[in-house]
MILO-114563 format. One record per residue: residue number from 1; residue in three letters; x, y, z of N, C-alpha, C in turn. Coordinates in steps of 0.02 Angstrom, whole numbers, plus 50000, padded with zeros to 5 digits. Example, Ala and Ser with C-alpha at 12.3 -4.5 7.8 and 13.67 -1.06 7.14 Angstrom:
2
1|ALA|50660|49716|50390|50615|49775|50390|50660|49835|50390
2|SER|50642|49888|50354|50684|49947|50357|50645|50002|50394
This chain:
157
1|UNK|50042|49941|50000|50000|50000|50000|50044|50062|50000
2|UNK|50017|50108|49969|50049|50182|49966|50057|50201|50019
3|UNK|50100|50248|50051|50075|50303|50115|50058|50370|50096
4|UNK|50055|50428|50102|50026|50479|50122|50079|50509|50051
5|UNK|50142|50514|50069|50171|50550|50049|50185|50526|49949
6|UNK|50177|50458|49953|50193|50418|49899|50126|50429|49849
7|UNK|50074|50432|49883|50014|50456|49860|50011|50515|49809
8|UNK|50032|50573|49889|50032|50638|49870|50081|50655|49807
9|UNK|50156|50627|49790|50162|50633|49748|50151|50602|49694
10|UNK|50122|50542|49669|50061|50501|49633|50032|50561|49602
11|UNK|49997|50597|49644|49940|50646|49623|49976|50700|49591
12|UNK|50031|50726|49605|50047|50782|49578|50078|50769|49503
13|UNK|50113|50715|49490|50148|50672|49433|50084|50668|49392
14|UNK|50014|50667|49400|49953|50657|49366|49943|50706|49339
15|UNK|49926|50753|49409|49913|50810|49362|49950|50870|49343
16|UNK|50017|50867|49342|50069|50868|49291|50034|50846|49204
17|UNK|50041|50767|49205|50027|50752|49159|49953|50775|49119
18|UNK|49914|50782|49169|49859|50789|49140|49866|50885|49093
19|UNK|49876|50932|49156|49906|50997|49135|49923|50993|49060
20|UNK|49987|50939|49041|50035|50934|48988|49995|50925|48924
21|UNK|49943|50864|48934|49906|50849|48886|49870|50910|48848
22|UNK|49832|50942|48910|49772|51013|48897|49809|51055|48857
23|UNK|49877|51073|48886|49900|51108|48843|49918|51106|48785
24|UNK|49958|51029|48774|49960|51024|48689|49889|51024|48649
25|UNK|49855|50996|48673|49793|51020|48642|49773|51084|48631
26|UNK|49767|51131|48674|49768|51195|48673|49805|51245|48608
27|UNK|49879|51223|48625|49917|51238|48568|49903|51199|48505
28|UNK|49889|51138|48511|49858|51115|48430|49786|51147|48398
29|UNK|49761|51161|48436|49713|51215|48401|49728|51275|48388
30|UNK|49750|51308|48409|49793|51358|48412|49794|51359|48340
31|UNK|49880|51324|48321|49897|51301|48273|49861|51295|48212
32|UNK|49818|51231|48230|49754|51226|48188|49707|51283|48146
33|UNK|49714|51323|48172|49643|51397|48199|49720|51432|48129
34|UNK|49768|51447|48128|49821|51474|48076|49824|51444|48049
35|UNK|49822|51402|48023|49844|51354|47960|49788|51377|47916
36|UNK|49841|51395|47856|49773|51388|47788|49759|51332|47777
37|UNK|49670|51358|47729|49629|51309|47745|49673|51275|47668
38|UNK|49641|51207|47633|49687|51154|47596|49644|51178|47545
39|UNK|49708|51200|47487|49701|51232|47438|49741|51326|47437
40|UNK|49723|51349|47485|49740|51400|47496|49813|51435|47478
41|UNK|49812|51459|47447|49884|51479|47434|49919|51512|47505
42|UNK|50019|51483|47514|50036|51514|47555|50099|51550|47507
43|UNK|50113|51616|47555|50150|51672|47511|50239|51639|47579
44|UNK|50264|51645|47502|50324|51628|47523|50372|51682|47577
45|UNK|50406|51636|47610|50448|51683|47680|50488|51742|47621
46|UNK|50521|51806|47641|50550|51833|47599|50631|51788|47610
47|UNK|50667|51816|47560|50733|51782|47543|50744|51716|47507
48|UNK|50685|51684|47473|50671|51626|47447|50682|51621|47371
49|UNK|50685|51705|47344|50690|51717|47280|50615|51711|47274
50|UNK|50606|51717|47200|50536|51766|47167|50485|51714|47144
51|UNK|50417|51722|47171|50381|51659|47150|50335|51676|47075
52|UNK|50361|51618|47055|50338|51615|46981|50277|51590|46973
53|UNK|50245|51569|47025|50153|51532|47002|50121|51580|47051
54|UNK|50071|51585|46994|50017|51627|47019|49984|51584|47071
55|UNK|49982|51531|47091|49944|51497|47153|49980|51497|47206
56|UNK|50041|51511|47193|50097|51519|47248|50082|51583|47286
57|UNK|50047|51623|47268|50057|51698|47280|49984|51712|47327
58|UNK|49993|51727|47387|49949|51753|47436|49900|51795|47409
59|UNK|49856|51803|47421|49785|51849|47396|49783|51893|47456
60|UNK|49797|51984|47437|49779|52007|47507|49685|52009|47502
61|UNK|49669|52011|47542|49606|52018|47542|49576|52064|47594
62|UNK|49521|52099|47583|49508|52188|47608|49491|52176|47675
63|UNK|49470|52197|47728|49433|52197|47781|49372|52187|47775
64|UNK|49344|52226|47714|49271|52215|47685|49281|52147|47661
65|UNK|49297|52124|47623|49283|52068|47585|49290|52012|47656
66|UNK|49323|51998|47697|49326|51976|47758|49286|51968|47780
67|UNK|49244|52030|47781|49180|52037|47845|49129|52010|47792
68|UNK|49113|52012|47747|49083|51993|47698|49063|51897|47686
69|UNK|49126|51880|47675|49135|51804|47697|49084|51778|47738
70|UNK|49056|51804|47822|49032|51802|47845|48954|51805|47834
71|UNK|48968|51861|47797|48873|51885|47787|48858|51820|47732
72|UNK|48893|51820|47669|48878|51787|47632|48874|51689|47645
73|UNK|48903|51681|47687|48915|51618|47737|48844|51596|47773
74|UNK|48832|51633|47783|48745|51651|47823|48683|51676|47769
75|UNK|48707|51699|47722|48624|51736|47700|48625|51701|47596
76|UNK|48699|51702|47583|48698|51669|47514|48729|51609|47486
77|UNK|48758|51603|47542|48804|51513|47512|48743|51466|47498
78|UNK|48674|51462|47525|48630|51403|47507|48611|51412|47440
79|UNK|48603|51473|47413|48574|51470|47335|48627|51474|47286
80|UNK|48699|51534|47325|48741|51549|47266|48816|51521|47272
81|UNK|48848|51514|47214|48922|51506|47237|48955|51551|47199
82|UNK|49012|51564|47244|49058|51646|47227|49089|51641|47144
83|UNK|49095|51575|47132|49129|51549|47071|49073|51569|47017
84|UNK|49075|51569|46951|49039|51572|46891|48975|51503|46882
85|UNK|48999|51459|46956|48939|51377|46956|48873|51402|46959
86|UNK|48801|51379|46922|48745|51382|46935|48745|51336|47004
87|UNK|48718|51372|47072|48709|51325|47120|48601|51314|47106
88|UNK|48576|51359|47156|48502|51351|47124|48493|51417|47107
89|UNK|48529|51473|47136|48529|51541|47072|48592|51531|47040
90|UNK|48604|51560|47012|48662|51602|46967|48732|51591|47007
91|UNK|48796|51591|46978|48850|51585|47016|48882|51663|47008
92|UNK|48900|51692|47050|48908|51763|47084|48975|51799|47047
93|UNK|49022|51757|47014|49101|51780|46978|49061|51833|46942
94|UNK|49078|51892|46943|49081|51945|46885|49003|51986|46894
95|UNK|48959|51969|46957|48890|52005|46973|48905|52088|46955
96|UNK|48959|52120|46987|48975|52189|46980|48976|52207|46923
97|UNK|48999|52166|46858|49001|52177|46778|48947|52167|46732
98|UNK|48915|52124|46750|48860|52107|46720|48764|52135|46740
99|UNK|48781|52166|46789|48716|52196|46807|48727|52287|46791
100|UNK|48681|52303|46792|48660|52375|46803|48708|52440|46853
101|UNK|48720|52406|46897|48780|52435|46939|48760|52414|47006
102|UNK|48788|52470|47084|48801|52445|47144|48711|52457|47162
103|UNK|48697|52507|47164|48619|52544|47175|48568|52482|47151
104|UNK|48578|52473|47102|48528|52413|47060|48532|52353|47119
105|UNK|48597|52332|47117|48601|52256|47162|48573|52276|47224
106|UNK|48584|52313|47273|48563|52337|47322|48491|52326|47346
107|UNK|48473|52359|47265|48378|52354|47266|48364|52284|47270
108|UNK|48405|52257|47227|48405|52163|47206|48410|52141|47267
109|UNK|48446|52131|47285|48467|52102|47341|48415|52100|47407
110|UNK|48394|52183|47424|48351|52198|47476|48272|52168|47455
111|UNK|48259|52170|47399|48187|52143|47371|48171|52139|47293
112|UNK|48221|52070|47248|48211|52060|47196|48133|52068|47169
113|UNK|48079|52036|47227|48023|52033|47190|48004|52119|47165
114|UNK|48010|52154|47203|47988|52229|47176|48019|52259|47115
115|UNK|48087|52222|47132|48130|52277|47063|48101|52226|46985
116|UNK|48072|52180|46984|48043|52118|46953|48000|52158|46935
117|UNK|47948|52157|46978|47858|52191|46987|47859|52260|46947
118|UNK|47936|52311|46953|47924|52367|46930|47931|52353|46856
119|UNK|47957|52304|46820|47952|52287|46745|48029|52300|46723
120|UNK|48086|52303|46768|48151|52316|46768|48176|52271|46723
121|UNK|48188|52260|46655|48223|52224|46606|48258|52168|46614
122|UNK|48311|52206|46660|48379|52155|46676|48364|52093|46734
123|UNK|48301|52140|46768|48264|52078|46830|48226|52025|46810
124|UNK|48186|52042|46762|48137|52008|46729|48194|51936|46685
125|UNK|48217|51952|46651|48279|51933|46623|48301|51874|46663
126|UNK|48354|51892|46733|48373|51838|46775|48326|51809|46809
127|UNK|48251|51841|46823|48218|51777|46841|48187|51744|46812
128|UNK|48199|51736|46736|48164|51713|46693|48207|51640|46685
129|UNK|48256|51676|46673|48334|51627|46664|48345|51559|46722
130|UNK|48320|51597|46774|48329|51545|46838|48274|51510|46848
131|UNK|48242|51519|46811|48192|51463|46821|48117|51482|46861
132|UNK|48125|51555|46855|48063|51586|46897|48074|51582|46967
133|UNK|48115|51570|46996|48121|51519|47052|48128|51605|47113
134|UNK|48107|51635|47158|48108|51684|47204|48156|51686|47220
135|UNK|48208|51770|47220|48263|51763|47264|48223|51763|47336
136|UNK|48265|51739|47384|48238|51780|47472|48244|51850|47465
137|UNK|48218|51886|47501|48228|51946|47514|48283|51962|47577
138|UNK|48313|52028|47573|48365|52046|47635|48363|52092|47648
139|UNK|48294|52099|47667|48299|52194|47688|48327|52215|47738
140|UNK|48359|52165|47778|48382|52201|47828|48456|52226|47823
141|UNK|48496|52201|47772|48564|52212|47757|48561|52280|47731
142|UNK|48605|52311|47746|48644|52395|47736|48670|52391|47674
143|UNK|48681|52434|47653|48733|52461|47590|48800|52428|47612
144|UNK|48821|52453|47686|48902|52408|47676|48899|52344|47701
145|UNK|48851|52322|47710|48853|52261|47696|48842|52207|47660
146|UNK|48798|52235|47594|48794|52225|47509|48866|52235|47499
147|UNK|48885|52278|47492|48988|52307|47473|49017|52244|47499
148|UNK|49030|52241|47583|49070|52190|47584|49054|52108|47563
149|UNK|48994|52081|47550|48965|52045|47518|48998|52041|47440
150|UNK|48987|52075|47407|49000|52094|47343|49106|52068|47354
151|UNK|49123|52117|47385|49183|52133|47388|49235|52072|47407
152|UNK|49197|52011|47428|49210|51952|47429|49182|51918|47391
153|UNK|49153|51915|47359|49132|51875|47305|49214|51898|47233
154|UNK|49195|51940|47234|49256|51952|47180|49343|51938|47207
155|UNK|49343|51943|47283|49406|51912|47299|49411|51846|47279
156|UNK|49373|51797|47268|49362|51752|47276|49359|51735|47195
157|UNK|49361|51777|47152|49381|51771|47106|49428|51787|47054
């Protein structure tokens, strides 16, 4: 049998160990939580000499387009994808070029059916194209948050 003292240090050697464990874990998320995600381009340390592939080369990307990620993560990834793919609307590469301008999307965005209803050409047009199918509405999103929406979609392309 143990005594008192053989115990007591038993227990401390434990939770030592136990401490040790939490922490590498801790730090492996950590870790984890920085690592780009797979695919992601990483930008080379300087002094490596000059990188010749464009996939090699880091994307800075805005604060807006950042915060954007988010909105669009939540309110448009189920219908759209940032790429040129039909998901069940339209795929989003090149929205800023191909529509009417920022004001127009805005309206779009906040309540396709009205800018539709008012007999708007270019609306009538994409919901004809998609299949009739209703955007949602988002009236509650702001102007900068259409922008940073937008502003990630085109990082992303």
């Amino acid at each position: 049998m143990l005594d008192s003292n053989q115990l007591r240090m038993l227990l401390m050697v434990l939770y030592g160990l136990v401490a040790t464990v939490a922490l590498m874990f801790l730090l492996m998320a950590v870790l984890a939580w920085h690592m780009p995600d797979a695919g992601q381009p990483v930008a080379q340390a300087s002094g490596e000499g000059p990188v010749n592939s464009p996939a090699a080369v880091a994307k800075v990307v805005s604060a807006d387009a950042l915060a954007g990620k988010a909105i669009f993560a939540t309110n448009c990834a189920s219908c759209h994808n940032t790429n040129a793919d039909k998901l069940l609307g339209p795929g989003l590469a090149g929205v800023r070029q191909r529509t009417p301008g920022e004001v127009w999307l805005q309206k779009w965005i906040r309540n396709s059916s009205a800018v539709i209803a008012s007999g708007d050409a270019y609306a009538v047009k994409i919901f004809n194209d998609n299949g009739k199918i209703q955007m949602t509405s988002f009236a509650a999103l702001t102007d900068l948050q259409i922008k940073q929406v937008l502003d990630y979609v085109d990082s992303q392309n």
